[in-house]
C-alpha positions in Angstrom: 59.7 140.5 -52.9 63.6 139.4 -51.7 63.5 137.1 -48.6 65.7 134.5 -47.0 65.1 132.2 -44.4 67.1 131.3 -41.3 68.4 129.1 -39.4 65.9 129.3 -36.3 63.1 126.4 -36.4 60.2 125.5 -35.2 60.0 121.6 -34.5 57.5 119.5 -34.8 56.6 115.7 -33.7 53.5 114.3 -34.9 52.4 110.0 -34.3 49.6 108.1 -33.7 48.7 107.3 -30.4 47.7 104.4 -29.4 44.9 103.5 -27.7 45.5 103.1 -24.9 45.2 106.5 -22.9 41.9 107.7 -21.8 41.9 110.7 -24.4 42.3 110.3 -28.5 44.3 113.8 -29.1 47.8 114.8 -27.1 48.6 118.7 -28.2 51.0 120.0 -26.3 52.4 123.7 -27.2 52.9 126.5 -24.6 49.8 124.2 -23.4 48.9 120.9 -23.1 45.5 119.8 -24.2 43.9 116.3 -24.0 40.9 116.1 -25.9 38.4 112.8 -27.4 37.7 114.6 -30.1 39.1 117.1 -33.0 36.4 119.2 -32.4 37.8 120.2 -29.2 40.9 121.1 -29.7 41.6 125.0 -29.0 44.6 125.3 -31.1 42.7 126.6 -34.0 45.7 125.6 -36.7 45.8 122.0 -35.2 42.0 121.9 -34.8 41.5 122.7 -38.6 44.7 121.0 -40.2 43.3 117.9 -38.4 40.0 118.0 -40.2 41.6 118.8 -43.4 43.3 115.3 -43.2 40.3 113.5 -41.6 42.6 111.5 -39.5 40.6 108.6 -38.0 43.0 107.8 -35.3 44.2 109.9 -32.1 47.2 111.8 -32.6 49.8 113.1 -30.3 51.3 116.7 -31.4 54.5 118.0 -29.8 55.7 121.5 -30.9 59.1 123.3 -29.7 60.3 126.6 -31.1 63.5 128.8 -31.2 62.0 131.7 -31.1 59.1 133.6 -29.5 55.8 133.1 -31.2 54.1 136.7 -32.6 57.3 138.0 -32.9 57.2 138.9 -36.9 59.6 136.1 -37.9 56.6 134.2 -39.3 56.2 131.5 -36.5 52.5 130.6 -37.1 53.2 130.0 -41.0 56.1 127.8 -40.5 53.8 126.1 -37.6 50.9 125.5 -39.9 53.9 124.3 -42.9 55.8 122.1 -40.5 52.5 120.4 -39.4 50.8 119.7 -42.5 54.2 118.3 -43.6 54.2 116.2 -40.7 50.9 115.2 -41.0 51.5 114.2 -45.0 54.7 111.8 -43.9 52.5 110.3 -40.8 50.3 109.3 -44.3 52.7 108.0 -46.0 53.1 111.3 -48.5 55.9 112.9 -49.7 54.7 116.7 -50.5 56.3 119.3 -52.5 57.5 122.6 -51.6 54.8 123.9 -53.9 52.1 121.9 -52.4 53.0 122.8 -49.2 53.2 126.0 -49.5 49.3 126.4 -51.2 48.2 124.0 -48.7 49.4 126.4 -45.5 47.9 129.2 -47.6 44.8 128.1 -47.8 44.8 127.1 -44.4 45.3 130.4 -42.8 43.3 132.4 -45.0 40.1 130.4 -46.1 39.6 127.9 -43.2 41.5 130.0 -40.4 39.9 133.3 -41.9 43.5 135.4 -41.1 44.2 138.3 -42.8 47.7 137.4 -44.0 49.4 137.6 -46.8 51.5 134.3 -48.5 54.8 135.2 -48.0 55.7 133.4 -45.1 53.9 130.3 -46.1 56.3 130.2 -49.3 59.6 131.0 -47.6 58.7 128.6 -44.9 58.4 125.5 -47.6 60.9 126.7 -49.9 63.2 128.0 -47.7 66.8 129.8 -48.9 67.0 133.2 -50.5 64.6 133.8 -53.1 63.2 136.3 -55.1 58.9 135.1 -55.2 56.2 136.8 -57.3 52.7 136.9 -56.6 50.9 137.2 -60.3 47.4 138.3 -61.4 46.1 135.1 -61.9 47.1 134.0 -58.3 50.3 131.8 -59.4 52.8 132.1 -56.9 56.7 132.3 -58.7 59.6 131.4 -56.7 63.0 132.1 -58.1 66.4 131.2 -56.2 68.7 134.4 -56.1 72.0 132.4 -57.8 74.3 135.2 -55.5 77.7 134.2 -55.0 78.6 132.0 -51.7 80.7 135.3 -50.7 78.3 138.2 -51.8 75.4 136.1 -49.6 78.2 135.7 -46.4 78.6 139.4 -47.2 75.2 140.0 -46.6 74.8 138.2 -43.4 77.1 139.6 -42.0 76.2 142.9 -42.4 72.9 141.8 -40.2 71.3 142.3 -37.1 68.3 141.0 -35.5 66.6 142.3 -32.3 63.9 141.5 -30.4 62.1 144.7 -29.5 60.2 142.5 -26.8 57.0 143.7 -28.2 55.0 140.7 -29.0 51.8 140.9 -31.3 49.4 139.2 -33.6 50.1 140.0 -37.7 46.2 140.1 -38.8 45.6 142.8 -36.0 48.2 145.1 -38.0 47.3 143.9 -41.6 44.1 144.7 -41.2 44.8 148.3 -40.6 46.0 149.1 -43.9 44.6 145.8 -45.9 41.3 146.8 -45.9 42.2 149.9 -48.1 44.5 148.9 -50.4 43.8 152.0 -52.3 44.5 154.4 -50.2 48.2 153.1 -49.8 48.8 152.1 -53.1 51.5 154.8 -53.8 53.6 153.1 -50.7 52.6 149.7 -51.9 54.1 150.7 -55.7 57.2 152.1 -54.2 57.9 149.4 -52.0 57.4 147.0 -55.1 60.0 148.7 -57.2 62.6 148.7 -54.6 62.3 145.1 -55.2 64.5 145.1 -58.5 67.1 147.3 -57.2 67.4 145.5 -54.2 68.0 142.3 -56.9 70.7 144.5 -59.0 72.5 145.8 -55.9 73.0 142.3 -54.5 74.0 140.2 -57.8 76.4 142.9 -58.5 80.2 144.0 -57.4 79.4 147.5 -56.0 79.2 148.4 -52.3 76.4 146.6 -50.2 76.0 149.5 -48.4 73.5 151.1 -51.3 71.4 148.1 -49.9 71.2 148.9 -46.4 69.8 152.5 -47.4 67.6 150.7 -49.6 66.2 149.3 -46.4 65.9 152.3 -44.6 63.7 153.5 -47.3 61.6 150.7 -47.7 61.4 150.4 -43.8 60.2 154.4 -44.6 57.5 153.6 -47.1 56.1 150.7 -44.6 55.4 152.8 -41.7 53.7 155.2 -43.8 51.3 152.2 -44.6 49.3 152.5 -41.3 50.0 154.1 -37.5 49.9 150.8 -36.4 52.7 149.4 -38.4 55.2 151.6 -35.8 55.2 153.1 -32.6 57.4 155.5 -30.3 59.7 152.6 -28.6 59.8 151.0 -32.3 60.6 154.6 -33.6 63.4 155.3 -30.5 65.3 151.8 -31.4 65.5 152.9 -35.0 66.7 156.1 -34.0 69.3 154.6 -31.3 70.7 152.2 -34.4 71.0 154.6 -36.8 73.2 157.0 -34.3 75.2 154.2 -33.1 75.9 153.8 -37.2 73.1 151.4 -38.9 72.6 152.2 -42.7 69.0 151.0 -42.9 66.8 148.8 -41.3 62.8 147.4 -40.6 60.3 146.0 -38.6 59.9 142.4 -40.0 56.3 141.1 -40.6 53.4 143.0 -40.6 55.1 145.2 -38.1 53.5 146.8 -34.7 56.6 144.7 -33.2 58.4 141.5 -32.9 61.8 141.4 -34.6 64.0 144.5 -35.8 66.3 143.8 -38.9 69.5 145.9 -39.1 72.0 146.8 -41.7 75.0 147.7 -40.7 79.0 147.7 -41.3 80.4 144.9 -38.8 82.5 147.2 -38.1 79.7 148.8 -35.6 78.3 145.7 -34.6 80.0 145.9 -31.4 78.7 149.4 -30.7 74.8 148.9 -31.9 75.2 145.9 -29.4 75.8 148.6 -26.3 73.3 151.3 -27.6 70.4 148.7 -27.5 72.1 146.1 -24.7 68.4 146.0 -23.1 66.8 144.1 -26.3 67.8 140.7 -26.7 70.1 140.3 -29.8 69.7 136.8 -31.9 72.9 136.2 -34.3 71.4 134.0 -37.2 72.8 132.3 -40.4 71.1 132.1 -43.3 69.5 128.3 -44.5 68.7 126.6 -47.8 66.8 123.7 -46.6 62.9 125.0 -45.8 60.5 122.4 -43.8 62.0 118.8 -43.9 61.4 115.5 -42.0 64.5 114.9 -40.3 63.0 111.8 -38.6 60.3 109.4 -39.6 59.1 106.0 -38.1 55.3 105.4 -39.3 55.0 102.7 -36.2 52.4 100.7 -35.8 49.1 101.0 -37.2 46.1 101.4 -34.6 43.4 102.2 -36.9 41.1 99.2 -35.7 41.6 100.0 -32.5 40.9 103.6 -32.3 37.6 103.2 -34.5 36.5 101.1 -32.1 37.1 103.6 -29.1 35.3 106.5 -30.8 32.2 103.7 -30.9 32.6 102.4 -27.4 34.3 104.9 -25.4 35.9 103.4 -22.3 35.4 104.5 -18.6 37.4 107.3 -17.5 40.8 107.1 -15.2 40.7 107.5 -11.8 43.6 107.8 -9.2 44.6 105.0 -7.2 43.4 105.3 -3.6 45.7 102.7 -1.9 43.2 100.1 -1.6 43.1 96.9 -4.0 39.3 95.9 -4.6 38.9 92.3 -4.4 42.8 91.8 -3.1 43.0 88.5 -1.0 45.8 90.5 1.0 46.5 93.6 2.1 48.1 95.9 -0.3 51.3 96.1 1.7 52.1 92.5 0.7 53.2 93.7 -2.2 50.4 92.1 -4.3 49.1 93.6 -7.6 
């Protein structure tokens, strides 16, 4: 496959927390969960990324995204590749792009059980625009496409992204046409060869517009892959961007939703901007970089400490009632 990364991020804080609080774990996401224990965390990526590490101290998690999660864009990779990262520096580990990228793999498909593929996971660690190979013998090959700066700033700008608003969870679509691979394989073959004149058209001098009805037929041979993979609203936007002059486009992800890639001449921008002014239109650039630390402070280490509150687990908080026990003099005195 050809894929690219961009630059919308999901960030991630990860320390120790010391203890000193009456829970061990801090999560906090579109939730906020206090927990003693791993085991009860409900985040099921945090919950099983923590016992992969077998952190013995509490840990405070903070995540903040840019874009909606279950949206295509592969959110809950780059999640489970920015936390393990963050995780490996809060040990003092410096990771490769390799590592992390087999390490997020394994996480969502043989601990979390997901049916997903390993795409995502790659381009998440990697990041830039890369051409990646997924061999027989299960070695992952990822290859940098060496386009020139102006042929990729070509490219982008020829791009669209849309939120259809449809939100929806990858596996649930996977599954419908992953659990007979056989049955698609003549979609699944096609799809593959585009991937070579996909490489040809964009390392080359000729028009890019050969690549946006490239897309339009690979975004052809992927709905054919299962019912699920489209739907009548995701079948009328299509339709409105291709009248209002798009060249080719495609559900990204597993499909069923989320985002809406387009190709088309700037030129039309403006008007494929009016046809579909009630979805929510996210200009992007395209990045190098993949998951980084752009801020690390180990602070101090609490190890002791939090062994011994997992042994001897202290009393739990209670709200002040306005009454000192013991106080010599009335609270309004002022003393503590």
């Amino acid at each position: 496959m050809i894929a690219t990364t961009i630059d919308k991020y999901c960030y991630i804080s990860a320390r120790y927390l010391p203890p000193f609080f009456e829970h061990n774990f801090r999560i906090v996401y579109s939730r906020i969960e206090n927990c003693q224990t791993i085991d009860e965390i409900e985040h099921p990526a945090v919950r099983e990324c923590l016992r992969y590490f077998q952190l013995e101290q509490g840990l405070e998690i903070h995540h903040d995204g840019d874009l909606p999660a279950r949206s295509g864009l592969g959110s809950s990779s780059s999640f489970v590749v920015g936390l393990l990262h963050a995780l490996h520096a809060l040990k003092g580990n410096i990771p490769g792009k390799e590592r992390l990228a087999h390490e997020a793999i394994h996480m969502e498909q043989v601990r979390l059980k997901e049916t997903v593929g390993c795409q995502d996971q790659v381009m998440a660690a990697h990041g830039g625009c890369q051409r990646v190979e997924f061999l027989a013998d299960g070695e992952i090959r990822v290859t940098p496409l060496t386009l020139h700066p102006e042929r990729l700033a070509a490219l982008n700008s020829h791009l669209m992204l849309f939120f259809t608003g449809i939100k929806r969870t990858a596996a649930t679509i996977a599954e419908s046409y992953a659990s007979d691979v056989q049955s698609v394989e003549k979609q699944l073959r096609s799809m593959a060869s585009m991937v070579d004149e996909a490489f040809r058209i964009l390392a080359g001098n000729s028009d890019l517009a050969a690549f946006g009805k490239l897309l339009h037929e690979a975004w052809r041979a992927k709905r054919s892959l299962s019912k699920q993979v489209s739907n009548r609203i995701i079948d009328e936007i299509y339709a409105t961007a291709r009248s209002a002059g798009a060249l080719g486009g495609k559900l990204l992800g597993a499909g069923g939703g989320g985002f809406m890639l387009l190709f088309a001449d700037p030129a039309d921008h403006e008007r494929i901007r009016e046809k579909l002014a009630r979805l929510v239109h996210v200009p992007f650039r395209f990045e190098r970089a993949g998951s980084r630390i752009i801020f690390f402070d180990p602070g101090e280490d609490y190890t002791a400490q939090s062994r011994l509150r997992l042994t001897r687990p202290v009393d739990a908080f209670q709200e002040s009632t306005g009454v000192l026990v013991g106080a010599s003099r009335p609270a309004s005195s002022g003393t503590v």
